[in-house]
N, CA, C and O atoms as a Tripos MOL2 file, in Angstrom:
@<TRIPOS>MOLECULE
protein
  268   267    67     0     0
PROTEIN
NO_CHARGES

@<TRIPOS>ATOM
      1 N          25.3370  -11.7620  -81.1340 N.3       1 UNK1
      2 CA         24.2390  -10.8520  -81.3460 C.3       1 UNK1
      3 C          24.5070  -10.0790  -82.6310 C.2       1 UNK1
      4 O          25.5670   -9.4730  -82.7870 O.2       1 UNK1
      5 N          23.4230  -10.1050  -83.6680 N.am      2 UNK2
      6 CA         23.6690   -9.1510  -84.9170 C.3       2 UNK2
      7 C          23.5150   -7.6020  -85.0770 C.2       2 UNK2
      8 O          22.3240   -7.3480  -84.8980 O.2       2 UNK2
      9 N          24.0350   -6.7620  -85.2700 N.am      3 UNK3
     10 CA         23.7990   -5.4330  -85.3740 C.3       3 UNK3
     11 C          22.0000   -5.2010  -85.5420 C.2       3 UNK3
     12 O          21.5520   -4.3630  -84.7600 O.2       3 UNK3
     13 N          21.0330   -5.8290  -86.4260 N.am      4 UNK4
     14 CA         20.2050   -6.0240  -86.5130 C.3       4 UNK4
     15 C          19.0250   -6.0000  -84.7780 C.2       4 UNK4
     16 O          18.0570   -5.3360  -84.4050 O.2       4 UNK4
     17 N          19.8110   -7.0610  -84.2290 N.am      5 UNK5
     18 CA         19.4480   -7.5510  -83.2940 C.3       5 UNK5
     19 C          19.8460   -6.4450  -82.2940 C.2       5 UNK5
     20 O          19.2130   -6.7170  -81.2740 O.2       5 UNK5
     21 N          20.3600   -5.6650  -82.1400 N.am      6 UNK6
     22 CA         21.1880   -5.0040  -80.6480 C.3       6 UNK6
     23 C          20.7090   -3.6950  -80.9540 C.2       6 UNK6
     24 O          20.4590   -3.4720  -82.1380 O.2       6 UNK6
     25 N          20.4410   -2.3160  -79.6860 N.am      7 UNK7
     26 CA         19.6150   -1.4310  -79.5520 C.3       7 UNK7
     27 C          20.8670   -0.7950  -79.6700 C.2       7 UNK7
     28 O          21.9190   -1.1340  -79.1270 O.2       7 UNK7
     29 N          20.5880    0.5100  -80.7070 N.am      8 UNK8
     30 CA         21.7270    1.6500  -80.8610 C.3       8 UNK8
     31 C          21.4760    2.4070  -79.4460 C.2       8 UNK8
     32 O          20.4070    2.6470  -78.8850 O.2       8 UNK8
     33 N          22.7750    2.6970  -79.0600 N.am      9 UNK9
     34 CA         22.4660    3.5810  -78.4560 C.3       9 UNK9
     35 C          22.8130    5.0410  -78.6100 C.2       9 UNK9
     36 O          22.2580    6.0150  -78.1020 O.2       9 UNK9
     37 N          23.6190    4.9980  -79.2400 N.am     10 UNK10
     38 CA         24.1000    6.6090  -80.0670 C.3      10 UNK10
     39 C          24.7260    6.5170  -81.5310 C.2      10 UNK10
     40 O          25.7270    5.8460  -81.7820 O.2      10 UNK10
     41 N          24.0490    7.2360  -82.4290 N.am     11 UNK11
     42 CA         24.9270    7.5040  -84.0620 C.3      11 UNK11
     43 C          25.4580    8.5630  -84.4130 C.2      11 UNK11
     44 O          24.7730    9.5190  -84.7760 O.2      11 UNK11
     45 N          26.8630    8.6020  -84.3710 N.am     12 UNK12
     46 CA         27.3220    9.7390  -85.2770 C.3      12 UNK12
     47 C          27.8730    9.9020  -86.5960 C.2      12 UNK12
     48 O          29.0050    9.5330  -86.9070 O.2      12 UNK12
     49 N          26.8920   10.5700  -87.5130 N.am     13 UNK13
     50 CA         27.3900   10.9190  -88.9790 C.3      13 UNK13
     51 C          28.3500   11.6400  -89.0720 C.2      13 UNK13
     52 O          28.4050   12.6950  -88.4410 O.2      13 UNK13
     53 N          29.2710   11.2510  -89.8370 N.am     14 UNK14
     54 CA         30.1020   12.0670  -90.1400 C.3      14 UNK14
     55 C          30.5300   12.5820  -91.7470 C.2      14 UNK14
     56 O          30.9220   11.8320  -92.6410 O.2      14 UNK14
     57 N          30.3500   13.9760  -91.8360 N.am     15 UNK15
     58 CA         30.6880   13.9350  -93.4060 C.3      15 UNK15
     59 C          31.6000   15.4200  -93.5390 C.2      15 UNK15
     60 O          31.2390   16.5470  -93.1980 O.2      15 UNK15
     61 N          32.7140   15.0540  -94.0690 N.am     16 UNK16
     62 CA         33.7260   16.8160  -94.4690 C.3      16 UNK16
     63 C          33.8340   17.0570  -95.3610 C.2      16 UNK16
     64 O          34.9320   17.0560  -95.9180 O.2      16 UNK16
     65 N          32.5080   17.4500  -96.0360 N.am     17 UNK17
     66 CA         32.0690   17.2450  -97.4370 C.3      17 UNK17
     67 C          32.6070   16.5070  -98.0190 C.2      17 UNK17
     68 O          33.0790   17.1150  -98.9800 O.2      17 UNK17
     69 N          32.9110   15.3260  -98.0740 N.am     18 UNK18
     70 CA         33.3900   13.9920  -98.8070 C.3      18 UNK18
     71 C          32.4880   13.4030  -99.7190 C.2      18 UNK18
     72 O          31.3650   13.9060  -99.6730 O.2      18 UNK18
     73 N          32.5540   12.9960 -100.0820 N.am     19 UNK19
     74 CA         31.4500   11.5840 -101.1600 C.3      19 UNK19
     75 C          30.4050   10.8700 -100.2840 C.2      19 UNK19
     76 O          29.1750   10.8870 -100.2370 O.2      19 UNK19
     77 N          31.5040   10.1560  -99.5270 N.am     20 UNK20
     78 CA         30.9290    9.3240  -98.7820 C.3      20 UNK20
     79 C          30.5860    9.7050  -97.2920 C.2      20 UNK20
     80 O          31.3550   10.5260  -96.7920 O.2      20 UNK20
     81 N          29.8190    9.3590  -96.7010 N.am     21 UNK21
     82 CA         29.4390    9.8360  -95.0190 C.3      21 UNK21
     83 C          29.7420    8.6020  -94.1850 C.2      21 UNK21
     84 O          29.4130    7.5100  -94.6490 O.2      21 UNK21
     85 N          30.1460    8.6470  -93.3830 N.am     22 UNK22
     86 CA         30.6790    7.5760  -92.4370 C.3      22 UNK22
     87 C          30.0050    7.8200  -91.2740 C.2      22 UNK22
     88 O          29.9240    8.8920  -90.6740 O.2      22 UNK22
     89 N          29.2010    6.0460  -90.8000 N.am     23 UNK23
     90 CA         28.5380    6.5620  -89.7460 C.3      23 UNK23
     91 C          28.6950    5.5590  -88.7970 C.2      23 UNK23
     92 O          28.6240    4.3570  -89.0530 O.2      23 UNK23
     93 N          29.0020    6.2530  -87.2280 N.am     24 UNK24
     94 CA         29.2350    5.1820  -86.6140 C.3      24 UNK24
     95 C          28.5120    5.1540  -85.2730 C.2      24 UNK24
     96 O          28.3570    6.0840  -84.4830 O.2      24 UNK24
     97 N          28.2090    4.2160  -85.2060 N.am     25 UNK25
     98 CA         27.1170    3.6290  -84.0140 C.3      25 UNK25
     99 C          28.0260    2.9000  -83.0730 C.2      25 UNK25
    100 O          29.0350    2.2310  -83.2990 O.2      25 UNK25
    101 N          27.1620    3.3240  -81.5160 N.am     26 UNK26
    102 CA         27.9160    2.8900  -80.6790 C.3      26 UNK26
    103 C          26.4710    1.8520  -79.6530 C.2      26 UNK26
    104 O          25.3650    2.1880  -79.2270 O.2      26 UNK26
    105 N          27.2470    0.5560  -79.6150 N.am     27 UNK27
    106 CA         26.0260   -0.3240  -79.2520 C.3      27 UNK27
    107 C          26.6340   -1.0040  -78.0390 C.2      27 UNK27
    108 O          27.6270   -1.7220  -78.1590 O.2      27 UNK27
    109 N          25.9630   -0.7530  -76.7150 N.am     28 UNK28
    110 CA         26.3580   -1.1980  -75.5920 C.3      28 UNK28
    111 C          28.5980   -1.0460  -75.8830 C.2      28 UNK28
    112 O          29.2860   -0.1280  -76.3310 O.2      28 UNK28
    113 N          28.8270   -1.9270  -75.5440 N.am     29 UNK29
    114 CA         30.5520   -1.9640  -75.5070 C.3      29 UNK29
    115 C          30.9310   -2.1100  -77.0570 C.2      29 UNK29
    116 O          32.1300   -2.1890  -77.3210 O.2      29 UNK29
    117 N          29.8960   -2.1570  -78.2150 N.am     30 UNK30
    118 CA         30.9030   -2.0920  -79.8040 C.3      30 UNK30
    119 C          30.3290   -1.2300  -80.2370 C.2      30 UNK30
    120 O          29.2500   -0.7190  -79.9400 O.2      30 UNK30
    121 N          31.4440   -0.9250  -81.3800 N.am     31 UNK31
    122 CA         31.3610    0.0880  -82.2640 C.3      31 UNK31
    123 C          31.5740   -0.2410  -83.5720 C.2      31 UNK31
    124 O          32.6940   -0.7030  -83.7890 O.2      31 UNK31
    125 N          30.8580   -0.1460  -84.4920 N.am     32 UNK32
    126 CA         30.6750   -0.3360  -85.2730 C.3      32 UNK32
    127 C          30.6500    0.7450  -86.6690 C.2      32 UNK32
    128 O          29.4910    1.1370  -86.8080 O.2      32 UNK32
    129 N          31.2250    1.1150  -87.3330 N.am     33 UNK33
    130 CA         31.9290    1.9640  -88.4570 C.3      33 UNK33
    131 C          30.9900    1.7210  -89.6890 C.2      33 UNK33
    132 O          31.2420    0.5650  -90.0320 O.2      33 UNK33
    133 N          30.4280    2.0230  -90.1800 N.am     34 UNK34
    134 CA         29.2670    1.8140  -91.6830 C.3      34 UNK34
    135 C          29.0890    0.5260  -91.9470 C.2      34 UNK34
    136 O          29.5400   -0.0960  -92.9080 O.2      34 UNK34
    137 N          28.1120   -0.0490  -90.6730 N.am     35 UNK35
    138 CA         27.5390   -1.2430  -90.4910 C.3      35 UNK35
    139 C          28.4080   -2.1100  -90.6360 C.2      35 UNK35
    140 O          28.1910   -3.1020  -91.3320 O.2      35 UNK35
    141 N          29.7840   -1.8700  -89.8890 N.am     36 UNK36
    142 CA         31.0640   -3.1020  -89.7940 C.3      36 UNK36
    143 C          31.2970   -3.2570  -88.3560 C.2      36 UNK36
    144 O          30.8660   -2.2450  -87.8020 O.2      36 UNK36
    145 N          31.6740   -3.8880  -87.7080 N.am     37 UNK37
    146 CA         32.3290   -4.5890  -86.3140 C.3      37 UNK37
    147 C          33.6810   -3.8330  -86.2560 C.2      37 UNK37
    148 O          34.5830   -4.4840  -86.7840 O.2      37 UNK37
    149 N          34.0510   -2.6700  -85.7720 N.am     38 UNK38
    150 CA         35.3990   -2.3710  -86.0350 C.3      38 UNK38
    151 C          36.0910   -2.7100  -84.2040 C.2      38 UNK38
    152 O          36.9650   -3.5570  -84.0180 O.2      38 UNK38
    153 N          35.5950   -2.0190  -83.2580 N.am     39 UNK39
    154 CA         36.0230   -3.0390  -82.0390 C.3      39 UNK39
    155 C          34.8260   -2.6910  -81.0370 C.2      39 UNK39
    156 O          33.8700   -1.9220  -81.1360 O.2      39 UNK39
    157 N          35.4670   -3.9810  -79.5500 N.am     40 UNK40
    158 CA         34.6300   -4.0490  -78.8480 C.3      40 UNK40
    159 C          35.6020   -3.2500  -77.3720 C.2      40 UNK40
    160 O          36.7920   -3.4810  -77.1560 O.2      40 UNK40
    161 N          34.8410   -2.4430  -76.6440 N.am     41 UNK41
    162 CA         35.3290   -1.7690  -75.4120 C.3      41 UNK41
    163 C          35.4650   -2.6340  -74.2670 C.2      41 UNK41
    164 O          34.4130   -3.0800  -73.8100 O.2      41 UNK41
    165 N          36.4560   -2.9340  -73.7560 N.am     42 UNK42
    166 CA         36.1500   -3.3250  -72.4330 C.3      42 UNK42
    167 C          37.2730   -2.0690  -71.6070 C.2      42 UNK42
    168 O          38.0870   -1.2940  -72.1090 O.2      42 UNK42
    169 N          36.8390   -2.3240  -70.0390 N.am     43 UNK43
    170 CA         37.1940   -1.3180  -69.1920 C.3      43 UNK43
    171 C          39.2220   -1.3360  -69.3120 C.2      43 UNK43
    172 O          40.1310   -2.1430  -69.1230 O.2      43 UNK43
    173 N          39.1000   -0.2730  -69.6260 N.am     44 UNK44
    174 CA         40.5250    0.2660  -70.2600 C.3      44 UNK44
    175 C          41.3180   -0.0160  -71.2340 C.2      44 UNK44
    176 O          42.4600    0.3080  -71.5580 O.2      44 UNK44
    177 N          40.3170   -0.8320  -71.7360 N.am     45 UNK45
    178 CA         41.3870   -2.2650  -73.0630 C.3      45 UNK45
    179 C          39.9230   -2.1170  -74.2490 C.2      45 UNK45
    180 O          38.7450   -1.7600  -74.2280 O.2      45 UNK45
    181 N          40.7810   -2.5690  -75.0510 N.am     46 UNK46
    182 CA         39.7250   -2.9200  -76.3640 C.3      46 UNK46
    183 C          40.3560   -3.8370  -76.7580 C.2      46 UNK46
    184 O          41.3810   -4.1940  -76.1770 O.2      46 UNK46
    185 N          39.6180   -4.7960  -78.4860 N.am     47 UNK47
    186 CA         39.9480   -5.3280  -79.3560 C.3      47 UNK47
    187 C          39.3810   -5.1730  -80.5360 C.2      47 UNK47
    188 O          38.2010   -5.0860  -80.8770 O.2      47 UNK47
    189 N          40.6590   -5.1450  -81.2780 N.am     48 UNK48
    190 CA         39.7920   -4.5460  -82.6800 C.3      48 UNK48
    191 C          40.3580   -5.7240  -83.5510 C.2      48 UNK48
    192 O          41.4380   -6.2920  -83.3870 O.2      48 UNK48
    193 N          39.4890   -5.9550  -84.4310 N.am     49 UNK49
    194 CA         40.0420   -7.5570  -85.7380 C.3      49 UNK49
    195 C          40.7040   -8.7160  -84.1030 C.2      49 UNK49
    196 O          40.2650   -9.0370  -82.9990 O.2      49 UNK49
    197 N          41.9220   -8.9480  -84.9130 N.am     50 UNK50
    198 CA         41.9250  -10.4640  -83.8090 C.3      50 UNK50
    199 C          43.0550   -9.8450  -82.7890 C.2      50 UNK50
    200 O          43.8140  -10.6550  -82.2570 O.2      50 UNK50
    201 N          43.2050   -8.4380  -82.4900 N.am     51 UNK51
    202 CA         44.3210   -8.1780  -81.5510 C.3      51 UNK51
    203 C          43.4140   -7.2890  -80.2560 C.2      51 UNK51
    204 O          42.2950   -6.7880  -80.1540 O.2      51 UNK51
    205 N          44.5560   -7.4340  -79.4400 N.am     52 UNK52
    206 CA         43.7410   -6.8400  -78.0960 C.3      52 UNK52
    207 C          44.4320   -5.9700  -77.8090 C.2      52 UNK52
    208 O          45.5980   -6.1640  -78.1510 O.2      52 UNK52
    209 N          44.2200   -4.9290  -77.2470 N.am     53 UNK53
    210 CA         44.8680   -3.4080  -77.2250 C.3      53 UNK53
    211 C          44.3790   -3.4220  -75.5350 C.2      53 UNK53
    212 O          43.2690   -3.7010  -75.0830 O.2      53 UNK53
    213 N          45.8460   -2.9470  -74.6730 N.am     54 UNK54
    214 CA         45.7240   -2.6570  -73.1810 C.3      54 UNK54
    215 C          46.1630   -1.5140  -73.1500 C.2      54 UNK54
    216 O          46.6760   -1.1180  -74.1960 O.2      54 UNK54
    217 N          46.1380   -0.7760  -72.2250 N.am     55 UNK55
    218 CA         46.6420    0.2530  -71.5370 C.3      55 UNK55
    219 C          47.7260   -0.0020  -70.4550 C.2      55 UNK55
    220 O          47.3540   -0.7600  -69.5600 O.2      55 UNK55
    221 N          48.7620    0.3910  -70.3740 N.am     56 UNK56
    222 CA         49.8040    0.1340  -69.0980 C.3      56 UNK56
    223 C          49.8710    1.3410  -68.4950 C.2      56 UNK56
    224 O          50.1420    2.3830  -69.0920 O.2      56 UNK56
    225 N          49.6020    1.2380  -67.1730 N.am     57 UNK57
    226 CA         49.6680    2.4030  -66.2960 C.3      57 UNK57
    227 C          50.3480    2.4380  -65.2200 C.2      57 UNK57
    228 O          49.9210    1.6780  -64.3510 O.2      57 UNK57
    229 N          51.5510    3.2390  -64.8640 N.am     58 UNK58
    230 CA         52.3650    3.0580  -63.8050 C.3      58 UNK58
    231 C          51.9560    4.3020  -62.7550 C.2      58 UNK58
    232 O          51.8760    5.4720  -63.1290 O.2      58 UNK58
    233 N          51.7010    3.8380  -61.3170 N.am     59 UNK59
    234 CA         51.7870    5.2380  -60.4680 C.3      59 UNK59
    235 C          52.9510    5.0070  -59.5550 C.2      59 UNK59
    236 O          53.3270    4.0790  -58.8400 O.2      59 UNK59
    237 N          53.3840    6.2290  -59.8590 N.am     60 UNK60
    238 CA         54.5140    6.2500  -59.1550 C.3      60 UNK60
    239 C          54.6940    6.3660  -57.5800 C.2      60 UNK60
    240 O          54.4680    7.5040  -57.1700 O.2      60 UNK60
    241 N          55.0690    5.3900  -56.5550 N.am     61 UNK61
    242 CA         54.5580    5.8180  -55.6430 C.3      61 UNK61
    243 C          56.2290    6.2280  -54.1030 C.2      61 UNK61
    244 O          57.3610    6.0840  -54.5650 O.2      61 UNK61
    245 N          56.2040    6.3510  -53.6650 N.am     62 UNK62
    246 CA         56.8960    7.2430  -52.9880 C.3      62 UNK62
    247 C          58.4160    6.1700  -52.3360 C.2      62 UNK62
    248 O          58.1170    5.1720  -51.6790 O.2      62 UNK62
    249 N          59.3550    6.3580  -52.4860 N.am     63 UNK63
    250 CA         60.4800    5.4050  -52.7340 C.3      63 UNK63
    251 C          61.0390    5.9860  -50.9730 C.2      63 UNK63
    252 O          61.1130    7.2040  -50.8110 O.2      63 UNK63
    253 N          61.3060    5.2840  -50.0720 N.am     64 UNK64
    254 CA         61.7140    5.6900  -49.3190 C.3      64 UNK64
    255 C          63.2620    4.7110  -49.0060 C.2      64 UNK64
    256 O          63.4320    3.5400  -49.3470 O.2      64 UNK64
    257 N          64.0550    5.4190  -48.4180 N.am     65 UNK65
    258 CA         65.2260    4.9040  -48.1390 C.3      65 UNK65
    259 C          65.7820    4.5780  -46.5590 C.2      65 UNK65
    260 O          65.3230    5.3010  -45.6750 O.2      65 UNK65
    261 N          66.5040    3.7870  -46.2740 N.am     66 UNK66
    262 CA         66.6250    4.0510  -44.5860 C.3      66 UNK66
    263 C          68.0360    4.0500  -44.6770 C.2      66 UNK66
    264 O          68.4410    3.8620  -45.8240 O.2      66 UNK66
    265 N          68.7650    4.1780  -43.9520 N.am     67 UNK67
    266 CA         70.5670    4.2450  -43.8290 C.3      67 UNK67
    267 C          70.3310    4.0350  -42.4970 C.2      67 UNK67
    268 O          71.2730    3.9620  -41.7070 O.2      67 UNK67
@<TRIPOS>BOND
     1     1     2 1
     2     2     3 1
     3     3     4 2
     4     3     5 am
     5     5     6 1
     6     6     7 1
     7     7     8 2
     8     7     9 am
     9     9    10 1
    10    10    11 1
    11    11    12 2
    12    11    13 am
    13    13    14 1
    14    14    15 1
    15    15    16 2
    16    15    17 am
    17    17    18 1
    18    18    19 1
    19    19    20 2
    20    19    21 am
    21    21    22 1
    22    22    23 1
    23    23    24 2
    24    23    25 am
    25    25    26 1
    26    26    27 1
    27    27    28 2
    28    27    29 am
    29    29    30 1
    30    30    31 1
    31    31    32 2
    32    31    33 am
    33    33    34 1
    34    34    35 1
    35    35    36 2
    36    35    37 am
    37    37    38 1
    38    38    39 1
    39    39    40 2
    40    39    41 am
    41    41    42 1
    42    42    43 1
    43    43    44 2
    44    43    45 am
    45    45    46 1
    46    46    47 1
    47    47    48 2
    48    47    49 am
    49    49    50 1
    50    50    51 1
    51    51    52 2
    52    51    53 am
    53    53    54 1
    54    54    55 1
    55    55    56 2
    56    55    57 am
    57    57    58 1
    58    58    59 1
    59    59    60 2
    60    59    61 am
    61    61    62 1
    62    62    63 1
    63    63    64 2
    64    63    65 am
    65    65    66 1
    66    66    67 1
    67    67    68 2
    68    67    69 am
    69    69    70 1
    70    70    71 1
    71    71    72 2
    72    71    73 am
    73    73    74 1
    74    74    75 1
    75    75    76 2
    76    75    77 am
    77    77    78 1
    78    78    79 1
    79    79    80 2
    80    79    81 am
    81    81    82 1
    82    82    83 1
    83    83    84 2
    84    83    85 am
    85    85    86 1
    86    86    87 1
    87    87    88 2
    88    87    89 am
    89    89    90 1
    90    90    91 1
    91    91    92 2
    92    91    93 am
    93    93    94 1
    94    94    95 1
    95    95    96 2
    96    95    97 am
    97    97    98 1
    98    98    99 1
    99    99   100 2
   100    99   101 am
   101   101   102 1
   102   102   103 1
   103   103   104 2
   104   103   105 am
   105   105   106 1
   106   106   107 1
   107   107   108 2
   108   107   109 am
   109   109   110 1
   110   110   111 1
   111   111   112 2
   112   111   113 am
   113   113   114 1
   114   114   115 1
   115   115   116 2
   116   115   117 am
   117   117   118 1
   118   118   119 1
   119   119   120 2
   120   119   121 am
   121   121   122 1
   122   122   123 1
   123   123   124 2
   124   123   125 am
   125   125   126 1
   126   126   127 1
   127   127   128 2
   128   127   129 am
   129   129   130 1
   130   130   131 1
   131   131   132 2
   132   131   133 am
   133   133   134 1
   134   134   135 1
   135   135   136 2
   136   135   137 am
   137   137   138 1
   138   138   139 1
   139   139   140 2
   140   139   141 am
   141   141   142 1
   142   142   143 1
   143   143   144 2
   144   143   145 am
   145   145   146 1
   146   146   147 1
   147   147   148 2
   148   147   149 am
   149   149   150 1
   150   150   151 1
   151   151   152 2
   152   151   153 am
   153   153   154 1
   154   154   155 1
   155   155   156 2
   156   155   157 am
   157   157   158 1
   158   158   159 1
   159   159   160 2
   160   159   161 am
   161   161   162 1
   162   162   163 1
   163   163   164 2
   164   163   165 am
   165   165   166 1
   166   166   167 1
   167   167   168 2
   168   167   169 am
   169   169   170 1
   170   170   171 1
   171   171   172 2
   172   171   173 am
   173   173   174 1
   174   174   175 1
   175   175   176 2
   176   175   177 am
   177   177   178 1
   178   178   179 1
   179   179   180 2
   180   179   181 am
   181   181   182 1
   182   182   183 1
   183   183   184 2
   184   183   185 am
   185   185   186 1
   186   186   187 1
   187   187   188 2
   188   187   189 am
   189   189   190 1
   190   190   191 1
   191   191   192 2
   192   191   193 am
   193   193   194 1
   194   194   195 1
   195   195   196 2
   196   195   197 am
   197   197   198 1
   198   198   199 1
   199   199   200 2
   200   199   201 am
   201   201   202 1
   202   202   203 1
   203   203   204 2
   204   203   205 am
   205   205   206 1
   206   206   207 1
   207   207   208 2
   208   207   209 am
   209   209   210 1
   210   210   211 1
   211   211   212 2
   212   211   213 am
   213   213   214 1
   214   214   215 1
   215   215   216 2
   216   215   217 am
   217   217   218 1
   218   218   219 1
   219   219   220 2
   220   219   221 am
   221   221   222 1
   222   222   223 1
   223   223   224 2
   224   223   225 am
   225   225   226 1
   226   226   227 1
   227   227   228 2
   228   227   229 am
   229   229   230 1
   230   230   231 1
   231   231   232 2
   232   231   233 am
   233   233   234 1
   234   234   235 1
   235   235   236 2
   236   235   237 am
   237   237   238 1
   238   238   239 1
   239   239   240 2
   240   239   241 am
   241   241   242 1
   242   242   243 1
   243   243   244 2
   244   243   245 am
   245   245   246 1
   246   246   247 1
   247   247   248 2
   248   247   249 am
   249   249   250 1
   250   250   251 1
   251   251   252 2
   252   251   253 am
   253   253   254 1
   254   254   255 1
   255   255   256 2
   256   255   257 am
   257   257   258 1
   258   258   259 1
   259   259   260 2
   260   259   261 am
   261   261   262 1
   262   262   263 1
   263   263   264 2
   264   263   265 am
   265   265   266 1
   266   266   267 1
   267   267   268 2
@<TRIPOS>SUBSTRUCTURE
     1 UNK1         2 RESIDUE 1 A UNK
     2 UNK2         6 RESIDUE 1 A UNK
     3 UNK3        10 RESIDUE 1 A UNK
     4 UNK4        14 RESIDUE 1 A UNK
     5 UNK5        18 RESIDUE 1 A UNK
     6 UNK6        22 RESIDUE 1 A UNK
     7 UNK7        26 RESIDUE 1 A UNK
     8 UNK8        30 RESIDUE 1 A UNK
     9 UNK9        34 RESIDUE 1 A UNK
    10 UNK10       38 RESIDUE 1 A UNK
    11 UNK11       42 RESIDUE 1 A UNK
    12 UNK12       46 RESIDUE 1 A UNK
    13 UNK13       50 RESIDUE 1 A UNK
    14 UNK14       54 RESIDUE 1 A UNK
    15 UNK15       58 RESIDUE 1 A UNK
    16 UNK16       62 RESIDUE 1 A UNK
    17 UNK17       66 RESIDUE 1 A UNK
    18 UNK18       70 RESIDUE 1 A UNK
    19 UNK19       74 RESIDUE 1 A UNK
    20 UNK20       78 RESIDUE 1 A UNK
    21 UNK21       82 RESIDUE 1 A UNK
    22 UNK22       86 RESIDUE 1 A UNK
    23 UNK23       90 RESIDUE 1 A UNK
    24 UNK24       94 RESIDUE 1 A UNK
    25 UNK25       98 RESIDUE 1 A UNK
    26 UNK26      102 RESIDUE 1 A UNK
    27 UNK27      106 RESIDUE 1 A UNK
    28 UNK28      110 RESIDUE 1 A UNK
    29 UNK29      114 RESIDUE 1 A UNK
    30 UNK30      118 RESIDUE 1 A UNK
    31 UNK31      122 RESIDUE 1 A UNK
    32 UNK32      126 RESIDUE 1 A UNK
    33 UNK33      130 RESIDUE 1 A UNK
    34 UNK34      134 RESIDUE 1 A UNK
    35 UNK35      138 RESIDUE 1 A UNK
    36 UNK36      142 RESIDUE 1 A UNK
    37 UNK37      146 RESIDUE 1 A UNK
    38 UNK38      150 RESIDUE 1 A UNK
    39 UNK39      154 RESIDUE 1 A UNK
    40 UNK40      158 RESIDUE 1 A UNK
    41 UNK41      162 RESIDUE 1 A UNK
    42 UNK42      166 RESIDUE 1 A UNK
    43 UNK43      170 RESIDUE 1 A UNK
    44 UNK44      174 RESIDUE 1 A UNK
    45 UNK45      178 RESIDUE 1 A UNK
    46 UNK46      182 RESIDUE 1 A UNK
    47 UNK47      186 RESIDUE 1 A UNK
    48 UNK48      190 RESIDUE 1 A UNK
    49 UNK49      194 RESIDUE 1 A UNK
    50 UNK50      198 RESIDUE 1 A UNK
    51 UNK51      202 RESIDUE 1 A UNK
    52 UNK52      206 RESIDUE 1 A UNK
    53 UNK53      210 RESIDUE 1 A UNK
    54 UNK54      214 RESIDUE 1 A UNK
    55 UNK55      218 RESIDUE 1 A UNK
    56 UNK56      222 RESIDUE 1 A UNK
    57 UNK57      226 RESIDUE 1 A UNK
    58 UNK58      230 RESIDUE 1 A UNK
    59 UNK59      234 RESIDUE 1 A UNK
    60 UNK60      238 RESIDUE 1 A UNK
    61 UNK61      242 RESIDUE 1 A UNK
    62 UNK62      246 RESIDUE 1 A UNK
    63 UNK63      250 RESIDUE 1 A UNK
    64 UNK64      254 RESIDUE 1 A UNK
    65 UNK65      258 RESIDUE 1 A UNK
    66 UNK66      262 RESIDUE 1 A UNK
    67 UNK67      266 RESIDUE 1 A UNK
């Protein structure tokens, strides 16, 4: 699907008085950085370019002992 093609659903400009304004749109699960593909969301993980980014989460849960 092309940026073209897909319904924004939120844009935020950003500018700290810089030159340039950077704006980034968030479209269903991607995000996209001044009309670039920078990554796509999935539930707790992303990927951005060709790598995939997880989250590791440990709960600690209650260690019992017997003697």
């Amino acid at each position: 699907m092309s940026l073209q093609a897909a319904t924004v659903m939120a844009t935020a400009p950003f500018n700290a008085q810089a030159a340039e304004v950077k704006t980034t749109d968030y479209t269903g699960n991607k995000v996209y950085e001044n009309n670039t593909l920078k990554r796509i969301l999935i539930d707790g993980e992303y990927i951005k370019g060709m790598t995939y980014y997880f989250y590791l989460f440990y709960v600690m849960q209650e260690i019992r002992t017997y003697s």
